[in-house]
N, C-alpha and C positions, 0 to 999 in steps of 0.2 A: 367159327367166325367167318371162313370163305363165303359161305352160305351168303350170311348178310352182307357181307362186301358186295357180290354179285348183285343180290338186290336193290341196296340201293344205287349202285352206277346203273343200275337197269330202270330206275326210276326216274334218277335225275338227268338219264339220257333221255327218257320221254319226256319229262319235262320241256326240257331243251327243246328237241325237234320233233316232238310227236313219238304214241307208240309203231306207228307202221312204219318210220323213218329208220326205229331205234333197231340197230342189227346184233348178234351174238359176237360178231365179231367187233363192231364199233363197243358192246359191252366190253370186251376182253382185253383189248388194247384200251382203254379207261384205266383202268385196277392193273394190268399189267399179268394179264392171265392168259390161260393157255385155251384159245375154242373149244378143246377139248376138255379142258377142265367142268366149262358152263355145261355144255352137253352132257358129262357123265353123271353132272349134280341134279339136273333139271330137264333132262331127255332133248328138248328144243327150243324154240323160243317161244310155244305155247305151253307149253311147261313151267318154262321160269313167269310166266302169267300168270301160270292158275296159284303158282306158289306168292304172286303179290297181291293177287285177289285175298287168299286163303287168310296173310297176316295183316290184310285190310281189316277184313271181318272178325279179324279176334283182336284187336287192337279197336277196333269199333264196339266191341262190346263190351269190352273195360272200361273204357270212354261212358258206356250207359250205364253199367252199373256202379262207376266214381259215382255217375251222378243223381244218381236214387238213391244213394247209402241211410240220406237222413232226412227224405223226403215219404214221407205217412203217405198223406192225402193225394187218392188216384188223379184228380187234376194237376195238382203241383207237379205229381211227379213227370205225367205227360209231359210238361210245360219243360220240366229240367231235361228228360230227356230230346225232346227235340232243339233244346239248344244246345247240348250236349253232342248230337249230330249236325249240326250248325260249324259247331267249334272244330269237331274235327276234320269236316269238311273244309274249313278255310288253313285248319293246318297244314292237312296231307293234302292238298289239292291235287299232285300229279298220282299218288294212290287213289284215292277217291276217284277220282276220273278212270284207275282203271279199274276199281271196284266196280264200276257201276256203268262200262264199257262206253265211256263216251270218248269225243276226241278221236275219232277214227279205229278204237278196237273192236272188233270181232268177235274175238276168241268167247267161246261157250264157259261159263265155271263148271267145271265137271262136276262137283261134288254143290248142285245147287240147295242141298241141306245145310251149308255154309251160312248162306247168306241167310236163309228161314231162322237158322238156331240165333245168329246174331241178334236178331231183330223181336227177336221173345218178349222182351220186358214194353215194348211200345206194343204189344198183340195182349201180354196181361194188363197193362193200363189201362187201353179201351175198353177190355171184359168188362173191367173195373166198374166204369164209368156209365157204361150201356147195357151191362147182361150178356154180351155178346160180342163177337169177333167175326167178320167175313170178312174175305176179299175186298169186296166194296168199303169198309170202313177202315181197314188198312190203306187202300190206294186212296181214299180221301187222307188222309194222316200222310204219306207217301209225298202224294203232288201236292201238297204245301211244305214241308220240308224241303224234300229233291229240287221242287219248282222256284220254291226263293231261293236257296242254294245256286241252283242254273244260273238264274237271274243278277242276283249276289257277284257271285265269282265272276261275271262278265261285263256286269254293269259297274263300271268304279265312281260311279256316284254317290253310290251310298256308303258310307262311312260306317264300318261298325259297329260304333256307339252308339247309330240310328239304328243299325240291320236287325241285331239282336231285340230291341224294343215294339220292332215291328213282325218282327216272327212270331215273340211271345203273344202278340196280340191275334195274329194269324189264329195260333193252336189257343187259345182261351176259346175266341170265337167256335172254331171245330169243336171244340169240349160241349159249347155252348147248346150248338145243335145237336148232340149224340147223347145229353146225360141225359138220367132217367130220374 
């Protein structure tokens, strides 16, 4: 359970004041721990990183496959999954942001197989839908997700109840152009 103490004071400190702000020792004095503790668990403070990147991405893909459970049809399910990454996006925002190294992080995910394996069931929906998967049709799928998200999380005009109505319309459209 230390584990996940340290993580989340290590989130909700970047939250707060940014990841490059966020120290092992402002982590430690948080939770009441010893710097050496965080370092023996987590090597440094790119370490304790890759270890919130790591349970972004398997927490993001439980989040995709809730949401194809009882969704058949390759558009529907697109359409569930990308709101699906919407939702958790507006969840974990200070995760998310370091899943996907915005907000002033740097740090490299070591293990960039993380992020590929998370992201499966949006790479087999398109096969789905098109016969095919590249690069290109992913990073289309990609920057309309990530891009409204971006947008979304900084823009607070848009109201939810609006956001989500206009994403799915986003990704129908994208379906639109790539079915076969």
């Amino acid at each position: 359970m230390e584990r996940c103490e340290i993580i989340k004071a290590a989130v909700d400190l970047a939250r707060k004041q940014g990841w490059p702000k966020t120290t092992v020792r402002a982590i430690a004095k948080e939770i009441g721990y010893s710097t050496i503790k965080i370092y023996s668990d987590f090597g440094n403070k790119n370490g304790l990183f890759k270890a919130i990147q790591k349970e972004g991405f398997l927490a993001l893909r439980m989040a995709y496959d809730a949401s194809e459970e009882e969704v058949q049809e390759p558009a529907n399910r697109l359409v569930a999954l990308s709101l699906a990454h919407y939702e958790f996006a507006m969840e974990h925002k200070p995760v998310y942001q370091l899943m996907f190294q915005m907000a002033g992080t740097n740090c490299d995910l070591e293990e960039e197989g993380q992020k590929f394996k998370s992201s499966q069931p949006i790479r087999d929906a398109i096969f789905e839908l098109c016969g095919k998967v590249d690069r290109t049709l992913f990073f289309n799928w990609w920057v309309i997700a990530h891009g409204f998200i971006v947008t979304v999380a900084y823009d607070h005009q848009i109201p939810t109840e609006e956001a989500k109505p206009m994403l799915k319309q986003m990704v129908q459209n994208f379906i639109k152009a790539i079915s076969i």
